[in-house]
The first five atom37 places (N, CA, C, CB, O) and aatype in JSON, in Angstrom:
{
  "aatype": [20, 20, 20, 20, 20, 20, 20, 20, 20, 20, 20, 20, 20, 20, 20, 20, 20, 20, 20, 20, 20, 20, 20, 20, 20, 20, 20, 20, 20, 20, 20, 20, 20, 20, 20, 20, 20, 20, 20, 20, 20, 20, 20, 20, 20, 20, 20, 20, 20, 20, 20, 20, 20, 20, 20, 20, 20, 20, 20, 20, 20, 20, 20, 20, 20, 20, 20, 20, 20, 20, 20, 20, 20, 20, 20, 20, 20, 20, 20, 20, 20, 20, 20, 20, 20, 20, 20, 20, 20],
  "atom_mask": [
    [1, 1, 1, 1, 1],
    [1, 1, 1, 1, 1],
    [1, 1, 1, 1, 1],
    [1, 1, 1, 1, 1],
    [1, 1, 1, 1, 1],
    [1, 1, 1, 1, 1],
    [1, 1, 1, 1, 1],
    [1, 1, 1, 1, 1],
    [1, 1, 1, 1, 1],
    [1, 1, 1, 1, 1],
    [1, 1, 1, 1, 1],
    [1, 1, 1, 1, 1],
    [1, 1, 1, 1, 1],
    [1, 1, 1, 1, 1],
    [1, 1, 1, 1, 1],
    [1, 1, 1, 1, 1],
    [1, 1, 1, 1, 1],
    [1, 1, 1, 1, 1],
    [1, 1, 1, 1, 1],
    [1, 1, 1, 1, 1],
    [1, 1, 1, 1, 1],
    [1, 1, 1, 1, 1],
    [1, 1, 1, 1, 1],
    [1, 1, 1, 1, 1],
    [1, 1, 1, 1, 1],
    [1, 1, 1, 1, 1],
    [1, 1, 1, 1, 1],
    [1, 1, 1, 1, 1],
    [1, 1, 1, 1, 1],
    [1, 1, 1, 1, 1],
    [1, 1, 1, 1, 1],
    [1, 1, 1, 1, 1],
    [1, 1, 1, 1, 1],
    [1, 1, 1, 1, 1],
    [1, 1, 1, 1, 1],
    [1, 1, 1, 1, 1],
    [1, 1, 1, 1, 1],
    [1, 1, 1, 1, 1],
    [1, 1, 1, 1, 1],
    [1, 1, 1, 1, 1],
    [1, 1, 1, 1, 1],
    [1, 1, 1, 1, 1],
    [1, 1, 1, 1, 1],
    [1, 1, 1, 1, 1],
    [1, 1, 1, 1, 1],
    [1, 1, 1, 1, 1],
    [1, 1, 1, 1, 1],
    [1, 1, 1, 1, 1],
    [1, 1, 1, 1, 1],
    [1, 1, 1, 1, 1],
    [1, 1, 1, 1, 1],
    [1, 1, 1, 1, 1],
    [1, 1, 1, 1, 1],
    [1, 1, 1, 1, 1],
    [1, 1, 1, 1, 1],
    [1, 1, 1, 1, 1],
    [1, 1, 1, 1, 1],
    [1, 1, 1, 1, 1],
    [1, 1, 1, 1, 1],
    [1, 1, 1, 1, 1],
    [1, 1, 1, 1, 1],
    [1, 1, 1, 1, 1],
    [1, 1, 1, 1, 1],
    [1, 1, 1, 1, 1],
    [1, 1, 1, 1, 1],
    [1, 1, 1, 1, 1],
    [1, 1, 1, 1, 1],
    [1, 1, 1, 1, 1],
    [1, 1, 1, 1, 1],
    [1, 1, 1, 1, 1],
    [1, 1, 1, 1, 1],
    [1, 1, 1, 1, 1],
    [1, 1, 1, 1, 1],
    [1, 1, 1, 1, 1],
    [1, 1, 1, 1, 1],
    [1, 1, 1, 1, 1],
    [1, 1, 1, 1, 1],
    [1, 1, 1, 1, 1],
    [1, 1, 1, 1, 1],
    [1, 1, 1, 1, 1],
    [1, 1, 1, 1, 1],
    [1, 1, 1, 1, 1],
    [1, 1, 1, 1, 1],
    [1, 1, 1, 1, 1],
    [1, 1, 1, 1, 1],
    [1, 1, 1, 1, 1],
    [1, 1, 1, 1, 1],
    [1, 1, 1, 1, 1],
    [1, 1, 1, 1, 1]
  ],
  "atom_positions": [
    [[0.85, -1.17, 0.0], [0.0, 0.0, 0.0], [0.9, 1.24, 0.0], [-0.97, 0.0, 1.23], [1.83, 1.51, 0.76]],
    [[0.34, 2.0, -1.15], [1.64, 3.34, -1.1], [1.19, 4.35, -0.01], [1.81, 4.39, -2.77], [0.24, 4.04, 0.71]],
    [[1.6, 5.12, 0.09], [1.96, 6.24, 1.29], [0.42, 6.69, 1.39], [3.25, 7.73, 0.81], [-0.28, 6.55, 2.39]],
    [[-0.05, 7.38, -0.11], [-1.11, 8.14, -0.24], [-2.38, 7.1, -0.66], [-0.75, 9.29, -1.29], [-3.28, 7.8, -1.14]],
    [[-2.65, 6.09, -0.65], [-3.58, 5.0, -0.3], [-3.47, 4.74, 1.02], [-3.39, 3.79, -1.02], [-4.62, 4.45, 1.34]],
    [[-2.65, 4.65, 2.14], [-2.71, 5.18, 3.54], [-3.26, 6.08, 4.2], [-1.92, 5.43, 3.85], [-4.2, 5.99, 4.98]],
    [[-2.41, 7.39, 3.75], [-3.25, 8.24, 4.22], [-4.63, 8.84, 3.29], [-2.34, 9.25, 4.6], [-4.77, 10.06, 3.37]],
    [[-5.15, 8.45, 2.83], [-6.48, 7.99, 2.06], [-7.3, 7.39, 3.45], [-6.15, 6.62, 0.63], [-7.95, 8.09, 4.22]],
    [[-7.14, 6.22, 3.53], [-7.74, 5.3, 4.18], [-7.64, 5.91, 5.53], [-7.18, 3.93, 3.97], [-8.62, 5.62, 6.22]],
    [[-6.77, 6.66, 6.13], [-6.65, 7.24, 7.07], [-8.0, 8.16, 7.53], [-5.5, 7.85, 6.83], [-8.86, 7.78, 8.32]],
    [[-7.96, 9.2, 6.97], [-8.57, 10.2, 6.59], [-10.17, 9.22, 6.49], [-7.77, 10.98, 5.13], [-10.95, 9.68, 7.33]],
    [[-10.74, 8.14, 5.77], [-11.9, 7.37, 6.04], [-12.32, 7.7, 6.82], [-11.92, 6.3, 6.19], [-13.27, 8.46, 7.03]],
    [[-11.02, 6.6, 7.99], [-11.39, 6.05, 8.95], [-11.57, 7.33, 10.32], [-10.35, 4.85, 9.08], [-11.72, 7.07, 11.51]],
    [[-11.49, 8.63, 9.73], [-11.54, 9.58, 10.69], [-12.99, 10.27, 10.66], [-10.37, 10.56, 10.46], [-13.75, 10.58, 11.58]],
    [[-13.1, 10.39, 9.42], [-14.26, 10.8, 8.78], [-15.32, 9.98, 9.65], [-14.25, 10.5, 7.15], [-16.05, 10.54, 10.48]],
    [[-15.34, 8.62, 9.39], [-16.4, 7.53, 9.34], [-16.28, 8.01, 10.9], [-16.1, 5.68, 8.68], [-17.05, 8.96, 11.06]],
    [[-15.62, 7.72, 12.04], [-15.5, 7.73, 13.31], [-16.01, 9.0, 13.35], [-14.22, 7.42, 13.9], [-17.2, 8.84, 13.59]],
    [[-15.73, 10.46, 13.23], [-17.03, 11.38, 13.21], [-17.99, 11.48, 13.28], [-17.28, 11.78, 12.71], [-18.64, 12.05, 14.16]],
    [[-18.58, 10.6, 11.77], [-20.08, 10.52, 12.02], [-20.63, 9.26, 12.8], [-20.78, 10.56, 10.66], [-21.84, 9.09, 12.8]],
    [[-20.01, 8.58, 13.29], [-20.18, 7.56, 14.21], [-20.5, 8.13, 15.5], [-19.04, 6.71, 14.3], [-21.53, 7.81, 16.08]],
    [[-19.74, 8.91, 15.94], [-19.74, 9.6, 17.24], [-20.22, 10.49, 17.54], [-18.92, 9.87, 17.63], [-20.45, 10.49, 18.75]],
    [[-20.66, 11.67, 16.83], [-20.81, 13.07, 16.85], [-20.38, 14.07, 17.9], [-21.96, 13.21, 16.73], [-19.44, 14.87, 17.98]],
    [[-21.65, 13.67, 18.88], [-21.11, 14.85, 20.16], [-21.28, 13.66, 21.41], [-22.46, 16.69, 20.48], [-22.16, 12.92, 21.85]],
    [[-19.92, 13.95, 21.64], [-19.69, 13.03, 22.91], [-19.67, 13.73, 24.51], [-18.17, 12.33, 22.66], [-18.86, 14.47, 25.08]],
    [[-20.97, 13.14, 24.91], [-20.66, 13.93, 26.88], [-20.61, 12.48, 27.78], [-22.6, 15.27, 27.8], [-20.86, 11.29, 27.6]],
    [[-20.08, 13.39, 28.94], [-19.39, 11.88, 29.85], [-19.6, 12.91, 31.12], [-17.22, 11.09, 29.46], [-19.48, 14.11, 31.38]],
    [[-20.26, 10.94, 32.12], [-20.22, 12.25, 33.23], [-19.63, 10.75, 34.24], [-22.26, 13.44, 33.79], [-19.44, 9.59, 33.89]],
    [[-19.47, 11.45, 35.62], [-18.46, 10.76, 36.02], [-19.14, 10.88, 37.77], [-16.8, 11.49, 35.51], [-19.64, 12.0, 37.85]],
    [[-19.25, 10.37, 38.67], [-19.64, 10.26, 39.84], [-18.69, 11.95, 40.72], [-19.16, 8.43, 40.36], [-19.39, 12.66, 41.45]],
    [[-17.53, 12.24, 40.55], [-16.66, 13.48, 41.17], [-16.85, 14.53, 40.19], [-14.97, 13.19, 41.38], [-16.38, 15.64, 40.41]],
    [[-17.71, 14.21, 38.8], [-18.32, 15.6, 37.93], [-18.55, 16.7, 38.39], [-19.47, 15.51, 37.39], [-18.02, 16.92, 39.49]],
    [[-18.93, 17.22, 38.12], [-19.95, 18.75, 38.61], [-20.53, 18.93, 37.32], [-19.01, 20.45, 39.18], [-20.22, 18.78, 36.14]],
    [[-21.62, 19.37, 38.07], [-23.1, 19.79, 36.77], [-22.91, 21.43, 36.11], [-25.11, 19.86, 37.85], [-23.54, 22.01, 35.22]],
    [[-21.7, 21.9, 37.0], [-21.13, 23.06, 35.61], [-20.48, 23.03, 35.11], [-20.81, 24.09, 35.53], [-20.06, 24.13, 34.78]],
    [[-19.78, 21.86, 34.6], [-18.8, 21.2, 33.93], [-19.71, 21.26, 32.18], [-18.44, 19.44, 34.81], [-20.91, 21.49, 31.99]],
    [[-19.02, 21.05, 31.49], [-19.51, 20.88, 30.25], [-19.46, 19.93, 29.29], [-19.22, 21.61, 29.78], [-19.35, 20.05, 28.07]],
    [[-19.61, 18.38, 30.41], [-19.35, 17.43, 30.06], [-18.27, 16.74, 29.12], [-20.17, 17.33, 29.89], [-18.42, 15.71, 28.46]],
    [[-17.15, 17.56, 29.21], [-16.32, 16.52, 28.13], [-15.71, 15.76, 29.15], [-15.09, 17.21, 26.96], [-15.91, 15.76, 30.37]],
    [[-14.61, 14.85, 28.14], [-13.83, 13.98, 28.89], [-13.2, 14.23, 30.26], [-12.94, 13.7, 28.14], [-13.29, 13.6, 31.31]],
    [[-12.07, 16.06, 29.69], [-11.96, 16.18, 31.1], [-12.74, 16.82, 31.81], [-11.01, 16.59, 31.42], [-12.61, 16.3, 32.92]],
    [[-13.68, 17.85, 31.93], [-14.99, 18.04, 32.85], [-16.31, 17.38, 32.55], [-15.33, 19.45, 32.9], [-17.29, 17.98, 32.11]],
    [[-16.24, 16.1, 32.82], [-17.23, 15.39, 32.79], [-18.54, 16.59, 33.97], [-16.61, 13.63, 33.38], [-18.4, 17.49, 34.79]],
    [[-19.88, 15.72, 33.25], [-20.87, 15.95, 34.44], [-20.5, 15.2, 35.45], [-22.29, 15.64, 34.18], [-19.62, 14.34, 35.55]],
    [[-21.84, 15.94, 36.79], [-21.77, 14.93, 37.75], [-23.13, 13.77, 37.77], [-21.61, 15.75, 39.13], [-23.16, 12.68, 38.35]],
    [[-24.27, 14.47, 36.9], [-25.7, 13.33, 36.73], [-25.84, 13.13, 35.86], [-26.99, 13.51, 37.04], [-25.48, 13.93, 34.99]],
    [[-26.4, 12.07, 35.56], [-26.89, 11.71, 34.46], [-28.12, 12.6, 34.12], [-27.14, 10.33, 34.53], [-28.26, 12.83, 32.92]],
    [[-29.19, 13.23, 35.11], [-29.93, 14.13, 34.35], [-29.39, 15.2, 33.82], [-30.83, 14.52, 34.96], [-30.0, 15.79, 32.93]],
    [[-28.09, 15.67, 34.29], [-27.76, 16.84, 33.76], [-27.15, 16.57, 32.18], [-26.75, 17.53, 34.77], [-26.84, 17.45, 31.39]],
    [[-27.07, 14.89, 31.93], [-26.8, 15.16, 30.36], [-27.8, 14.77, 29.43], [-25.61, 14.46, 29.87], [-27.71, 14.82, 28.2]],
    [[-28.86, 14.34, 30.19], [-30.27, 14.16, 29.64], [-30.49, 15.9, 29.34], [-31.53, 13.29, 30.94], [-30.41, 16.31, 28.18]],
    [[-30.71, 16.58, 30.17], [-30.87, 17.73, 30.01], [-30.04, 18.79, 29.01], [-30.83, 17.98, 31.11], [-30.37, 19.87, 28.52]],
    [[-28.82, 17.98, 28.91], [-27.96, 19.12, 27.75], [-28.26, 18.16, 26.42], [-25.78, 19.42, 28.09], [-28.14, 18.79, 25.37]],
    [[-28.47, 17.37, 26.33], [-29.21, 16.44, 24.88], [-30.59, 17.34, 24.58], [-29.81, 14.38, 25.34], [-30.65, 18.02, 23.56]],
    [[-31.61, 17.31, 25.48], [-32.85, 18.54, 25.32], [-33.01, 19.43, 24.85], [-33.21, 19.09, 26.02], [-33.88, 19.89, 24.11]],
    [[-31.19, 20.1, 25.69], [-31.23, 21.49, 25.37], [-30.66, 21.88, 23.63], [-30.23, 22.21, 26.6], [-31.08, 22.74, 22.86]],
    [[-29.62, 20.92, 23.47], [-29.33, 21.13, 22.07], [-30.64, 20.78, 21.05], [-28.05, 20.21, 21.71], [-31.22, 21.57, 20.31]],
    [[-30.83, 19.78, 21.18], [-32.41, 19.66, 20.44], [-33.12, 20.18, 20.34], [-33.16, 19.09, 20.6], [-33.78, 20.09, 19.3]],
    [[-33.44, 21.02, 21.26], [-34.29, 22.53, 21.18], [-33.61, 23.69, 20.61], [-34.7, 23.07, 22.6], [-34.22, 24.22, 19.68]],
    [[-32.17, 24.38, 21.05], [-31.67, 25.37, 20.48], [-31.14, 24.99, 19.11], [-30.76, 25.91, 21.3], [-30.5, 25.83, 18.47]],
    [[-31.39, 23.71, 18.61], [-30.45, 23.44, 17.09], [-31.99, 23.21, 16.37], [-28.99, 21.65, 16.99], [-31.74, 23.48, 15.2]],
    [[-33.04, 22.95, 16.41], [-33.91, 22.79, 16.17], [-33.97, 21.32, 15.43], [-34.23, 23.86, 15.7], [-34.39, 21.1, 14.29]],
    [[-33.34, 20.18, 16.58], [-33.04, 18.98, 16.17], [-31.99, 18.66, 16.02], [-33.47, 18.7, 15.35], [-31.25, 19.33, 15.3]],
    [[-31.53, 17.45, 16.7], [-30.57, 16.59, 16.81], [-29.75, 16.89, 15.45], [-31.14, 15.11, 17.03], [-30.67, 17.56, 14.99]],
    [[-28.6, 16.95, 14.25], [-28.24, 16.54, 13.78], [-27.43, 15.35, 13.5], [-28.21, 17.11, 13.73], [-27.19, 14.83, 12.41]],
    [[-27.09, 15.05, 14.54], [-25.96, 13.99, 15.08], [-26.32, 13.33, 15.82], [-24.88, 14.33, 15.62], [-27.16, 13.54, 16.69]],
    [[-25.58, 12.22, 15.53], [-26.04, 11.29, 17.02], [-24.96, 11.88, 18.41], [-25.62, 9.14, 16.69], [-23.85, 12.4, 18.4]],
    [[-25.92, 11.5, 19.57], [-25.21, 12.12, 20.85], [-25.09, 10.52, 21.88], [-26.43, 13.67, 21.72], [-25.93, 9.63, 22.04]],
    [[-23.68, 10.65, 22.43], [-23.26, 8.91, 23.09], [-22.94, 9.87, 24.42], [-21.47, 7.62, 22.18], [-22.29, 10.92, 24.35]],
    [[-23.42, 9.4, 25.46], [-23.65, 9.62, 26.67], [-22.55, 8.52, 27.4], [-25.24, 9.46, 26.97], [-22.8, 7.32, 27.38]],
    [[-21.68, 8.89, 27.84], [-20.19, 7.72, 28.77], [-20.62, 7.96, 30.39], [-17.86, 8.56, 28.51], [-20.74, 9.07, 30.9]],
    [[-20.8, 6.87, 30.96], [-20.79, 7.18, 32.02], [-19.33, 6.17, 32.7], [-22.32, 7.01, 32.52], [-19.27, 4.95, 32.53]],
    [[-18.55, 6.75, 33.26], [-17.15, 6.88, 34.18], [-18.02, 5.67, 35.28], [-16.61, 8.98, 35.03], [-19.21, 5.55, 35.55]],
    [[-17.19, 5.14, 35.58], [-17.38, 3.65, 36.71], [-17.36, 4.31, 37.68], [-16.22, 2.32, 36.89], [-16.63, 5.3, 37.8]],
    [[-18.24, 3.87, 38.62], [-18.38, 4.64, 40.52], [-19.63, 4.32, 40.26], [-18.03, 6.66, 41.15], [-20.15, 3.72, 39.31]],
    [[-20.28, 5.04, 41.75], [-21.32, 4.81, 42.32], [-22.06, 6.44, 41.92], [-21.02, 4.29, 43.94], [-21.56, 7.57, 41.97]],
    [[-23.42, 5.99, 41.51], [-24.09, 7.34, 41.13], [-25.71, 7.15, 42.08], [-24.31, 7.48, 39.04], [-26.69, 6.45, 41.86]],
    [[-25.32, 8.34, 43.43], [-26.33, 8.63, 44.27], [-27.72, 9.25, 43.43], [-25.71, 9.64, 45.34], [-27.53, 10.38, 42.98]],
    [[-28.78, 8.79, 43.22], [-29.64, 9.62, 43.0], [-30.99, 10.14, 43.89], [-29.89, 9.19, 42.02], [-31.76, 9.48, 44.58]],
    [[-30.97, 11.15, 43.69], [-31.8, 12.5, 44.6], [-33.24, 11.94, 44.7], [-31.88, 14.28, 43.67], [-33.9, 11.59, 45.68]],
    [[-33.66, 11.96, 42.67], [-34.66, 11.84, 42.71], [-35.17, 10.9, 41.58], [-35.05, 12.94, 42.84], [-34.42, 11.3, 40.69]],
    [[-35.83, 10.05, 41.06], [-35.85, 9.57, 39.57], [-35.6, 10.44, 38.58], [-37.04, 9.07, 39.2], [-36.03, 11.58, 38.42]],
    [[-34.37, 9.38, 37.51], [-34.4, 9.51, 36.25], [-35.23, 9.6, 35.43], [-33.98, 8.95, 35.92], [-35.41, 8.4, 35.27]],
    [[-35.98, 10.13, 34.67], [-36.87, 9.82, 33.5], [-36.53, 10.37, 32.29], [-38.15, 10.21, 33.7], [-36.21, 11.51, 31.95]],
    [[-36.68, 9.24, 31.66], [-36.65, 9.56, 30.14], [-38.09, 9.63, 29.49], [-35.79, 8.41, 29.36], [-38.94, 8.83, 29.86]],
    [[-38.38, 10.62, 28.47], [-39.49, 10.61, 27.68], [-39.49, 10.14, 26.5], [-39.92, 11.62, 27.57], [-38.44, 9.56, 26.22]],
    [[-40.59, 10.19, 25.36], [-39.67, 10.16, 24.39], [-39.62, 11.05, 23.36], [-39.69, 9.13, 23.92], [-39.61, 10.84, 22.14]],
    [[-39.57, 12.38, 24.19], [-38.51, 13.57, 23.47], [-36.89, 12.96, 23.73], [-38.72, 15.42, 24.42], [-35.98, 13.76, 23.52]],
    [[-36.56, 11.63, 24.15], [-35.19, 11.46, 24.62], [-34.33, 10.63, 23.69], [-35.2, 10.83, 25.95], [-33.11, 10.68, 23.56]],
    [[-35.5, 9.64, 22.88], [-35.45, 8.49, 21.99], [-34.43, 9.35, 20.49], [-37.42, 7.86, 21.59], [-34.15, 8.7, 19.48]]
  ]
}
């Protein structure tokens, strides 16, 4: 395989992983909910990334992308129930 059929295939496989992933939030049990969910300031609830999925869906006027929600290993206290609707689907 020459250099530039490499980086060809490269470039795919970056592409393809893009639209595979889109917008990635992660939240993590030591989060905080003014964090802005990335890798390194994860959230601290899971409603709070239910809630920023909502919120883009409403201010973008729809999802364009798919959105993957990571949740970090620990223990996650909850307050009050989770609910999903299916404005969530």
């Amino acid at each position: 395989m020459s250099t530039r059929q490499k980086n060809i295939a490269v470039f795919i496989l970056m592409f393809w992983g893009c639209m595979v992933y889109g917008v990635e939030l992660y939240v993590a049990p030591d989060g905080n909910d003014g964090n802005p969910g990335t890798k390194e300031k994860p959230f601290a609830s899971i409603t709070r990334a239910r809630d920023a999925i909502r919120r883009q869906r409403t201010d973008d006027g729809g999802l364009k992308e798919p959105m993957t929600v990571y949740l970090r290993e620990g223990t996650y206290r909850l307050k009050e129930t989770v609910v999903f609707g299916l404005e969530d689907s």
